[in-house]
DSSP file (Angstrom, degrees, kcal/mol; ACC not computed):
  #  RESIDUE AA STRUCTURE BP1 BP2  ACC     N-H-->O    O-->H-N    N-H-->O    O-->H-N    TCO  KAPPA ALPHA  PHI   PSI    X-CA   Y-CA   Z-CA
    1    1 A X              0   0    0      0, 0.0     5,-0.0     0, 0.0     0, 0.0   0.000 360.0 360.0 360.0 134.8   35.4   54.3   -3.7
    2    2 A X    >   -     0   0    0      1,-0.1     3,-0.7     2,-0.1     4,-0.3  -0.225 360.0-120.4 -68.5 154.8   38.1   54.2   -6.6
    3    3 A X  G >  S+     0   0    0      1,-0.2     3,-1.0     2,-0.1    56,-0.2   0.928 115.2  61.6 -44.9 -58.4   41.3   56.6   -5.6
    4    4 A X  G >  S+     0   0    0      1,-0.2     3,-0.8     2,-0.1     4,-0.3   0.329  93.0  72.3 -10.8 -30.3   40.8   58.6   -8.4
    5    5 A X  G <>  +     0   0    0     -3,-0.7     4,-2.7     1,-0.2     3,-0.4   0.746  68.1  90.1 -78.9 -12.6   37.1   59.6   -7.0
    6    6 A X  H <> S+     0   0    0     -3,-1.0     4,-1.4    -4,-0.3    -1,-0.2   0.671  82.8  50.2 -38.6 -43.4   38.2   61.5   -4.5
    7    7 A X  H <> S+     0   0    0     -3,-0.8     4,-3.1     2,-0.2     3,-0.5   0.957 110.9  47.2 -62.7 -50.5   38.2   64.5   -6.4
    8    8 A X  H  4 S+     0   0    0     -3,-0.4     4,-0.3    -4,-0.3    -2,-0.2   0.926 114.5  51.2 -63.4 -77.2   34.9   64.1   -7.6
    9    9 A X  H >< S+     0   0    0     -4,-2.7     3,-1.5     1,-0.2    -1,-0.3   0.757 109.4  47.4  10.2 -86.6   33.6   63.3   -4.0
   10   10 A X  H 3< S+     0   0    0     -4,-1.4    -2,-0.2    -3,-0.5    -1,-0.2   0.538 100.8  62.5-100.0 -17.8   34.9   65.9   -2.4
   11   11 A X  T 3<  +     0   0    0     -4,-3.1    -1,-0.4    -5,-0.2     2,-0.4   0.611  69.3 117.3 -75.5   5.9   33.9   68.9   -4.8
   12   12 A X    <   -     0   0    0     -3,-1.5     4,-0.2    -4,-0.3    -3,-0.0  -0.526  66.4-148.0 -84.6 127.8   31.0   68.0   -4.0
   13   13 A X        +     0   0    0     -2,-0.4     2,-1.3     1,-0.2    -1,-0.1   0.290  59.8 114.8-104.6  40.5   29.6   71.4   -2.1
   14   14 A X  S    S-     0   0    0      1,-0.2    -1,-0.2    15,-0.0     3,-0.1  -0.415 108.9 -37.4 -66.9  61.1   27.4   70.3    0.4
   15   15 A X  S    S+     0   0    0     -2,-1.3    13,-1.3     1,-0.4     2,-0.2   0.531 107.1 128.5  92.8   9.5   29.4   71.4    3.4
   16   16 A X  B     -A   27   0A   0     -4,-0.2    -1,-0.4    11,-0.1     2,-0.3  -0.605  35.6-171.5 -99.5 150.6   32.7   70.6    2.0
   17   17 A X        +     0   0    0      9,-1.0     2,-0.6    -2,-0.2     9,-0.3  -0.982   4.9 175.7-135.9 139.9   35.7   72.5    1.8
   18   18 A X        -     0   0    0     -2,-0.3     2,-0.7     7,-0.1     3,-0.2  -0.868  26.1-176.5-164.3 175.4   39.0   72.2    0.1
   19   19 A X  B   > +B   24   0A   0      5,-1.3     5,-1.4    -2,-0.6     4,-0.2  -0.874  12.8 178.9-144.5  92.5   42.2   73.9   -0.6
   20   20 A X  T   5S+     0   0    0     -2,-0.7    -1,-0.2     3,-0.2     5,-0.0   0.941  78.1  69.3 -54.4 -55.5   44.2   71.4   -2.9
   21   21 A X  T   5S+     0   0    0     -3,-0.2    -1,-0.2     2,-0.1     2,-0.1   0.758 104.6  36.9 -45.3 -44.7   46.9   73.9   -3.0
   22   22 A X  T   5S-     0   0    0      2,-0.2    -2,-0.1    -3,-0.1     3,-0.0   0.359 107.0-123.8 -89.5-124.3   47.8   73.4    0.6
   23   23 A X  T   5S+     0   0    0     -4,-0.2    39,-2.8    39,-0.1     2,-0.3  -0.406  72.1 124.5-119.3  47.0   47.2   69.8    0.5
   24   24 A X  E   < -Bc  19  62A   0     -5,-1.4    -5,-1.3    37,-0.2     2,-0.3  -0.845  38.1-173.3-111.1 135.6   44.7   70.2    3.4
   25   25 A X  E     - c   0  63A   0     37,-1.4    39,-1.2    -2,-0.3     2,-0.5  -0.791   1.3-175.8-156.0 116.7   41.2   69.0    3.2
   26   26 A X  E     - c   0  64A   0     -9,-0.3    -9,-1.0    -2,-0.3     2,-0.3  -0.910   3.3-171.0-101.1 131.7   38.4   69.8    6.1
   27   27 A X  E     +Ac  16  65A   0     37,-2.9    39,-1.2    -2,-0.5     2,-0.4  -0.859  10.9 175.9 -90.8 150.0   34.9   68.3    5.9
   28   28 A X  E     - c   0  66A   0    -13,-1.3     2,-0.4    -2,-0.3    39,-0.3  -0.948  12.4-162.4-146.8 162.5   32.7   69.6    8.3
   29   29 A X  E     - c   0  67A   0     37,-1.2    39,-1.9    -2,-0.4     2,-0.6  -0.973  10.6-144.9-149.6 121.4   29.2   68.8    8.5
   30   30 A X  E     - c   0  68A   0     -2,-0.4     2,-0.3    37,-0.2    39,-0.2  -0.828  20.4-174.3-113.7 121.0   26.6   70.8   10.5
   31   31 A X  E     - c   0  69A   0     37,-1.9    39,-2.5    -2,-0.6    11,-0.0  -0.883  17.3-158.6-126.4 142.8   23.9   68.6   12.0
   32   32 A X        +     0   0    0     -2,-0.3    39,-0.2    37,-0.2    37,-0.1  -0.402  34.8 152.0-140.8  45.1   20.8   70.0   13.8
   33   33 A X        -     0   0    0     37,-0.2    39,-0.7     1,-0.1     2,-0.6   0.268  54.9 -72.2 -71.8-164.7   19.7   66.9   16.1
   34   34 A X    >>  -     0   0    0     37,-0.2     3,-1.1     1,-0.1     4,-0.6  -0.752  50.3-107.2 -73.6  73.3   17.7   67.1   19.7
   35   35 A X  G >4 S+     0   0    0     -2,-0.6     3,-3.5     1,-0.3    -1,-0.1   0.446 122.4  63.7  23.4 -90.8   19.9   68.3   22.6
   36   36 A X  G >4 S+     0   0    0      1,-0.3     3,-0.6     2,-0.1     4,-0.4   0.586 101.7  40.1 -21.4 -51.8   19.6   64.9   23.4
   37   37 A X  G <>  +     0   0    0     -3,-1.1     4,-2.9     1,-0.2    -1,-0.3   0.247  69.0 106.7 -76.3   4.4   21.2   63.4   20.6
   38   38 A X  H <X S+     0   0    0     -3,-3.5     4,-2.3    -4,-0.6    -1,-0.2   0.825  79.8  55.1 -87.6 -13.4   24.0   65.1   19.7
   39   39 A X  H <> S+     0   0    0     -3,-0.6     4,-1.0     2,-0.2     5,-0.4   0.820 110.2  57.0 -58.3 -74.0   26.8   62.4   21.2
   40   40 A X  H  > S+     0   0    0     -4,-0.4     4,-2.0     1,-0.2    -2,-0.2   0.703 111.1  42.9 -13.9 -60.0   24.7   60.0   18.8
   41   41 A X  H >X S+     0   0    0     -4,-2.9     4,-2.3     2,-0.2     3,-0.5   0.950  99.2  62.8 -34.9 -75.1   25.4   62.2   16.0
   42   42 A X  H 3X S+     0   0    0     -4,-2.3     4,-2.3     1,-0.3    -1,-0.2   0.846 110.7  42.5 -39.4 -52.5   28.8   63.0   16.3
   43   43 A X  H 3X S+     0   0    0     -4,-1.0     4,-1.6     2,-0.2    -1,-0.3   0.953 111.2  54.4 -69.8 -31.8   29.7   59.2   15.8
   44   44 A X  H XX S+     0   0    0     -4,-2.0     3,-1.0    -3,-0.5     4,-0.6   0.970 119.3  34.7 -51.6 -72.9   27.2   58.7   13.0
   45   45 A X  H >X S+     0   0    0     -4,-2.3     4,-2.3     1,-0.3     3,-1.0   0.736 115.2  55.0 -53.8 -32.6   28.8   61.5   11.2
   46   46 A X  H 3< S+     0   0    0     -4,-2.3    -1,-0.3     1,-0.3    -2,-0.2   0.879 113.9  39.2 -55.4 -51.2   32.0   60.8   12.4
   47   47 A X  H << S+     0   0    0     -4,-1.6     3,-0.3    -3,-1.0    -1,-0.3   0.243 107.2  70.9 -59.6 -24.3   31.8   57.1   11.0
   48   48 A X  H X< S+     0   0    0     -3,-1.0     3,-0.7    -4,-0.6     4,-0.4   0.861 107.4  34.9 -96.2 -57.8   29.7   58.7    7.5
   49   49 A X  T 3X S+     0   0    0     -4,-2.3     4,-1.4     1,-0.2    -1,-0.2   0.254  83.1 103.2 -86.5  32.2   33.1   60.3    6.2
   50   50 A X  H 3> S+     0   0    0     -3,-0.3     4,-1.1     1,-0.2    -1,-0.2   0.826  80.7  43.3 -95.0  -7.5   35.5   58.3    7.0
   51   51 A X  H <4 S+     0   0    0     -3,-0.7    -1,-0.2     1,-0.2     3,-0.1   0.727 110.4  59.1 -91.0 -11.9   36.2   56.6    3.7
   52   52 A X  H >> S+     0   0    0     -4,-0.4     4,-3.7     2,-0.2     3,-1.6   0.893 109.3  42.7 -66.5 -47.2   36.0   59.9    2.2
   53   53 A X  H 3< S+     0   0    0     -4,-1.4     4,-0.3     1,-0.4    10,-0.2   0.618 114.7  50.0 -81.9 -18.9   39.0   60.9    4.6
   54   54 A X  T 3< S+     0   0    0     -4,-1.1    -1,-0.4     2,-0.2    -2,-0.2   0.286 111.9  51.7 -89.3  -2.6   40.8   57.6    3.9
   55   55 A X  T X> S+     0   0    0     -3,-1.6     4,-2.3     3,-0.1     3,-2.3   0.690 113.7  41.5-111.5 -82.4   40.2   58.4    0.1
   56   56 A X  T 3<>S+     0   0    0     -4,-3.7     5,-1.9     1,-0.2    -2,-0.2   0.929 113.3  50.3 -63.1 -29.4   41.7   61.8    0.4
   57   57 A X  T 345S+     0   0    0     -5,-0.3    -1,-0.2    -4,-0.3     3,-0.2   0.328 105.7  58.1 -74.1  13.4   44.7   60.8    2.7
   58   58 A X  T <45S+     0   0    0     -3,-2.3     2,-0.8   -55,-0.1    -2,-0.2   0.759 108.3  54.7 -97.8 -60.0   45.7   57.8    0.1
   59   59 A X  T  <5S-     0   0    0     -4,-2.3    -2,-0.2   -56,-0.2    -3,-0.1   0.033 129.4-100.5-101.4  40.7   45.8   60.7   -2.2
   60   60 A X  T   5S+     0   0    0     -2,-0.8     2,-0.2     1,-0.3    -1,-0.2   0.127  78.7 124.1 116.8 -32.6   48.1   62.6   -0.3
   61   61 A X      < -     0   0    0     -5,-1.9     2,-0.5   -37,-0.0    -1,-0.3  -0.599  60.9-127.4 -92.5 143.6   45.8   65.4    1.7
   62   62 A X  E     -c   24   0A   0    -39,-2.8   -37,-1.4    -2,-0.2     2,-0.4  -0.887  39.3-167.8 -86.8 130.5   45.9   65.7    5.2
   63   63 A X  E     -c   25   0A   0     -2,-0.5     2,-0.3   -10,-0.2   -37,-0.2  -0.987  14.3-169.5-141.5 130.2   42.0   65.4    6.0
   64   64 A X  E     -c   26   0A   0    -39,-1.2   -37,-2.9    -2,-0.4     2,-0.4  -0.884  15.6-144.3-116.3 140.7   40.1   66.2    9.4
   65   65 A X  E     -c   27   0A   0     -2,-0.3     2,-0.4   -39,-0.2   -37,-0.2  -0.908  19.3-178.1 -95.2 126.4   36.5   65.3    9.7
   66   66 A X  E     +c   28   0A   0    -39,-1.2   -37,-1.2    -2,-0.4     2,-0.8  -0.527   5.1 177.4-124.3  76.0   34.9   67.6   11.5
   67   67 A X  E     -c   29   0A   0     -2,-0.4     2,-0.5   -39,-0.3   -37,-0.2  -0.760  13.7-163.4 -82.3 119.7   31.1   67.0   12.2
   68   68 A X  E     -c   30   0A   0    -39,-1.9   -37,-1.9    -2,-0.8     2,-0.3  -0.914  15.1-159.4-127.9 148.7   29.4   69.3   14.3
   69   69 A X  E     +c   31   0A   0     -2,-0.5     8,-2.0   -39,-0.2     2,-0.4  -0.587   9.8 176.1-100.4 125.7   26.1   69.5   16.2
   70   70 A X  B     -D   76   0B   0    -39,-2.5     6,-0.2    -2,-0.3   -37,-0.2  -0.968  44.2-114.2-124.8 148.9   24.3   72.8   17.3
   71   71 A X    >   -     0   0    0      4,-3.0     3,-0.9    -2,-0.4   -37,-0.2   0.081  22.9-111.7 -64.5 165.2   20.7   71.5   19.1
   72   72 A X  T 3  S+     0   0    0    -39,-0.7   -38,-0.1     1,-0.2    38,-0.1   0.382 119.3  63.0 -84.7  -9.8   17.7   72.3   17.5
   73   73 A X  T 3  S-     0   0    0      2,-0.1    -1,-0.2    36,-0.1    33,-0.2  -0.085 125.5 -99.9-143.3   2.6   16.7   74.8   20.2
   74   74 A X  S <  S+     0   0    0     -3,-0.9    31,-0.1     1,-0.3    -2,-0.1   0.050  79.5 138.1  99.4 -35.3   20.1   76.8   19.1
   75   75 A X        -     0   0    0     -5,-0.1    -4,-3.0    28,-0.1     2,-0.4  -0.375  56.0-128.9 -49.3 129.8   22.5   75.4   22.3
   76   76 A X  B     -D   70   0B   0     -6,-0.2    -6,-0.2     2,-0.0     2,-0.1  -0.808  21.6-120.8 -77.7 137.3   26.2   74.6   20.3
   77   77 A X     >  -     0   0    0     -8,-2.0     4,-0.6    -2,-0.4     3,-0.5  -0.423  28.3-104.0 -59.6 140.3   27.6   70.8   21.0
   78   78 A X  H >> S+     0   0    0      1,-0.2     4,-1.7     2,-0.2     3,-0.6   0.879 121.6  68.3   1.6 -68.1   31.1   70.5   22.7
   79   79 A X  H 3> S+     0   0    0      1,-0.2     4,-2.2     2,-0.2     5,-0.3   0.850  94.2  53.5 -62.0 -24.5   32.2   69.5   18.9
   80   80 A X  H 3> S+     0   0    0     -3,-0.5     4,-2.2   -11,-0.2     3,-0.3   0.989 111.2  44.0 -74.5 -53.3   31.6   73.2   17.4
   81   81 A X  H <X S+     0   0    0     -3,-0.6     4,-1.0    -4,-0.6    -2,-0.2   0.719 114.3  50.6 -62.6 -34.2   33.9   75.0   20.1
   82   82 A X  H  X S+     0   0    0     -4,-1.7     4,-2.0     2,-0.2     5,-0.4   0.837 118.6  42.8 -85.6 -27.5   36.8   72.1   19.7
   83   83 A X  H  X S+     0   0    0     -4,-2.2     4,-3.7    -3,-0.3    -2,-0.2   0.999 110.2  47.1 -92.9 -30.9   36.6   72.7   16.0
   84   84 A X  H  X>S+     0   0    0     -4,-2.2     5,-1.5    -5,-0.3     4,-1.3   0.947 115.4  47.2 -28.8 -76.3   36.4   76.1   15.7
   85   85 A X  H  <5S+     0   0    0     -4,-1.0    -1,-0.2     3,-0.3    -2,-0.1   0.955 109.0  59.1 -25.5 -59.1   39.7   76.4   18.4
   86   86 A X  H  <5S+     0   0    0     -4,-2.0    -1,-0.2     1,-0.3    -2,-0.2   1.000 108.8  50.3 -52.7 -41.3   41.4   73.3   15.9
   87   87 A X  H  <5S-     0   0    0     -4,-3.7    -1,-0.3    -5,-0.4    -2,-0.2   0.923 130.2 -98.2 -55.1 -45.4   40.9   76.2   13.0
   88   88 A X  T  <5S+     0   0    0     -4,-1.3     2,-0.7     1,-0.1    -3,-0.3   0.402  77.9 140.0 132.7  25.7   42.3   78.7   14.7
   89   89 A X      < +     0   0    0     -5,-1.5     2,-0.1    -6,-0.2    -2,-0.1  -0.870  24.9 160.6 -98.2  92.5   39.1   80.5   16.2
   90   90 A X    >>  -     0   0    0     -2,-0.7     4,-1.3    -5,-0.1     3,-0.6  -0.463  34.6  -2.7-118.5-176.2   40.0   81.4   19.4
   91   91 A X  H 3> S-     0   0    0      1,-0.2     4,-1.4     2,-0.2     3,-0.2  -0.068 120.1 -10.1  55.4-118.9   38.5   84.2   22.2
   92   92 A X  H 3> S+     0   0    0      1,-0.3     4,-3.2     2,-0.2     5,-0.3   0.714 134.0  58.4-102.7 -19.3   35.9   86.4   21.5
   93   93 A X  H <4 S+     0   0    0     -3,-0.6    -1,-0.3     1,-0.2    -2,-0.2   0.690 105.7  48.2 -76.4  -9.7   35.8   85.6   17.8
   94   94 A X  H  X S+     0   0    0     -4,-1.3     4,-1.7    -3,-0.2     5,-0.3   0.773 115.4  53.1 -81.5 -45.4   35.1   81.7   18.4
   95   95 A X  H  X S+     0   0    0     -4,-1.4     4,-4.6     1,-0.2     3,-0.5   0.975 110.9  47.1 -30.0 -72.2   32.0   83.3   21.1
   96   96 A X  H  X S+     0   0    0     -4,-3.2     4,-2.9     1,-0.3    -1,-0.2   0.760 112.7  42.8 -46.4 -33.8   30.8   85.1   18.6
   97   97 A X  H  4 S+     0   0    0     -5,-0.3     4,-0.4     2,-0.2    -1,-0.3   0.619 108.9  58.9-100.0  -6.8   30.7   82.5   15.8
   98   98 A X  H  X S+     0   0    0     -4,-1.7     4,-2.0    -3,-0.5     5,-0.2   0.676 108.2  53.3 -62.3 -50.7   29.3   79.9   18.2
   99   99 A X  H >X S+     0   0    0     -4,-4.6     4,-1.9    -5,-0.3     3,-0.7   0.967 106.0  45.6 -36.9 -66.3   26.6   82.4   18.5
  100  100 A X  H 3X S+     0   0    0     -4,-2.9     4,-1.4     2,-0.2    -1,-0.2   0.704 111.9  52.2 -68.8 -21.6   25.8   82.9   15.2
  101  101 A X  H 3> S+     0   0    0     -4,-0.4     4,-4.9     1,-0.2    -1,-0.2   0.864 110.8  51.1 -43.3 -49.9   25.8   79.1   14.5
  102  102 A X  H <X S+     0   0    0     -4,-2.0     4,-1.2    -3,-0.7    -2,-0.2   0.720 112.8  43.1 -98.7 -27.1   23.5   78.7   17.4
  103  103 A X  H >X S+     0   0    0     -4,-1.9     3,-1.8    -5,-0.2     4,-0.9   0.992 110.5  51.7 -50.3 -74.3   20.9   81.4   16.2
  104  104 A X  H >X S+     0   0    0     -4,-1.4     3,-1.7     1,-0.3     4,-1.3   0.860 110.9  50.0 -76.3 -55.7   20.8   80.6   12.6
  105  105 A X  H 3X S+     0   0    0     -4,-4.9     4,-1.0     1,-0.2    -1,-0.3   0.749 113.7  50.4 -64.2 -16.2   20.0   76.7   13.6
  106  106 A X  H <X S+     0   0    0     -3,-1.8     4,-4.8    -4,-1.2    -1,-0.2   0.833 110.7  43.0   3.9 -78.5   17.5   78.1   15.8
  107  107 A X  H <X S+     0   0    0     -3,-1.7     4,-2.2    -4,-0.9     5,-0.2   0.948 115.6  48.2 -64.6 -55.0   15.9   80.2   13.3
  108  108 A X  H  X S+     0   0    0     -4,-1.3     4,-3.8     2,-0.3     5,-0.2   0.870 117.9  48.4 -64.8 -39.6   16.1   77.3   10.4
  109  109 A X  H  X S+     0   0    0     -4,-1.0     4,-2.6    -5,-0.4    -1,-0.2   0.967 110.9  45.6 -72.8 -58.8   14.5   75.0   13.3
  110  110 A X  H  X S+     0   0    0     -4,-4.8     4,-2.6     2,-0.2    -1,-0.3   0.892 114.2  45.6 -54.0 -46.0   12.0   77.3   14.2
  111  111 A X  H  X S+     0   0    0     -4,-2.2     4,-1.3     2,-0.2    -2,-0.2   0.990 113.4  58.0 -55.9 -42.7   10.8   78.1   10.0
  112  112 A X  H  < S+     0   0    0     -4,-3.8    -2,-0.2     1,-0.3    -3,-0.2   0.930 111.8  40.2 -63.8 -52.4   11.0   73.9    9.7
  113  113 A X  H >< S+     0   0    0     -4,-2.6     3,-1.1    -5,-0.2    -1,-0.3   0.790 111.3  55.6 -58.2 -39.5    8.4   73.8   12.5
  114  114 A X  H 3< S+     0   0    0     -4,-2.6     2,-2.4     1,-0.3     3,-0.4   0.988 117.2  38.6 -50.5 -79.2    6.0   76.7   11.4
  115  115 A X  T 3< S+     0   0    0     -4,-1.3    -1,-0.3     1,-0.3     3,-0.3  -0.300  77.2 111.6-115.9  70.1    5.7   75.4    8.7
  116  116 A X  S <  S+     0   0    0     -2,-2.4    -1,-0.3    -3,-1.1    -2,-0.1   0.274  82.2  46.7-112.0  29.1    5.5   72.0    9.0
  117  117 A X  S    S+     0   0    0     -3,-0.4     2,-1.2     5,-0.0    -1,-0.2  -0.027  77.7 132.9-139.6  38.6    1.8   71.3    8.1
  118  118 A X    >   -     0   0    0     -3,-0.3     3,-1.6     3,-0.2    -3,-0.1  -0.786  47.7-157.9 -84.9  85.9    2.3   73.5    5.3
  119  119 A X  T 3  S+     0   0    0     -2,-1.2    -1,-0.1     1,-0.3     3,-0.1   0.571  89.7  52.2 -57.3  -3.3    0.8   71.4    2.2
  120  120 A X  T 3  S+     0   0    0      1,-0.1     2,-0.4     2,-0.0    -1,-0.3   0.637 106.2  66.5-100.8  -7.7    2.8   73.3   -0.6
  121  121 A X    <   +     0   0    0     -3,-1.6     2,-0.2    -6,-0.0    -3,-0.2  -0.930  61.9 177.2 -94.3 114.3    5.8   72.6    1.3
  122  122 A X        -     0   0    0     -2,-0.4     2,-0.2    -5,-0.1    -5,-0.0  -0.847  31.3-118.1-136.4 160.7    7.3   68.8    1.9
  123  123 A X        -     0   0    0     -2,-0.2     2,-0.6    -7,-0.1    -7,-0.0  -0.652  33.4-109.6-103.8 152.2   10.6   68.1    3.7
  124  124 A X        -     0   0    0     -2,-0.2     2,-1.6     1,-0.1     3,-0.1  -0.794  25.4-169.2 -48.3  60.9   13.4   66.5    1.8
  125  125 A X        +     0   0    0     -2,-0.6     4,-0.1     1,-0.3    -1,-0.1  -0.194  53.5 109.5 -98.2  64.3   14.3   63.1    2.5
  126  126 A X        +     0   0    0     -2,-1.6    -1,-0.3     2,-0.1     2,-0.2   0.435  60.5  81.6-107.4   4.2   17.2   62.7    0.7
  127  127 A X  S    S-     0   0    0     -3,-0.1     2,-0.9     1,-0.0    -2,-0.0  -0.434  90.7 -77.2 -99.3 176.0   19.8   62.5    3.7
  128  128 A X              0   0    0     -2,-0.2    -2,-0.1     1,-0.1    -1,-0.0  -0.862 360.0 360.0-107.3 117.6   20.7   60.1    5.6
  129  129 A X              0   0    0     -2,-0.9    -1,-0.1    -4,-0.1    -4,-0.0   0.459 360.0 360.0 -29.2 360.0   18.3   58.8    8.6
């Protein structure tokens, strides 16, 4: 990736955020693995932006990667509670928003499974394995 792509990149709004203005730029990425899996994740994802994060820190921005796992079954990963805290989300308002994380991938986990023999419905394979 060119220097110059960065922008392009990183508007992209899949999960992305950014505040040019400060010269700050967090990715975070919300991943919805197995209990089991979620160290595995974290480095995959970790390892997935990192030329994006070397892209935007050549051009100036302080960039954190932030990938984080809540289980499929709703339990939040280690990595949601340390990034939430790095934002500044601390006490009962970090609880709370660890909660709600851990519902709504729940809920999303539970529709993907209902209806996974659903013939008008097909899952999207456009991510990366």
């Amino acid at each position: 990736m060119g220097e110059k792509d960065w922008d392009k990149d990183i508007s992209n709004p899949e999960n992305r955020h950014r505040a040019v203005s400060l010269k700050k730029v967090i990715l975070v990425e919300l991943t919805v693995p197995w209990e089991e899996r979620t160290e595995e994740v974290f480095e995959r994802k970790s390892a997935k932006y990192q030329d994006l994060a070397n892209a935007c820190n050549k051009a100036g921005l302080k960039t954190q990667v932030f990938p984080v796992e809540v289980g499929c079954r709703g339990f939040p990963a280690q990595s949601l509670w340390i990034k939430l805290g790095s934002l500044g989300i601390k006490g009962k308002v970090r609880k709370a928003a660890a909660h709600a994380v851990g519902k709504a991938a729940e809920r999303a986990s539970s529709w993907l499974w209902l209806r996974r023999n659903d013939k008008e419905w097909q899952p999207s394979w456009t991510s990366s394995p």
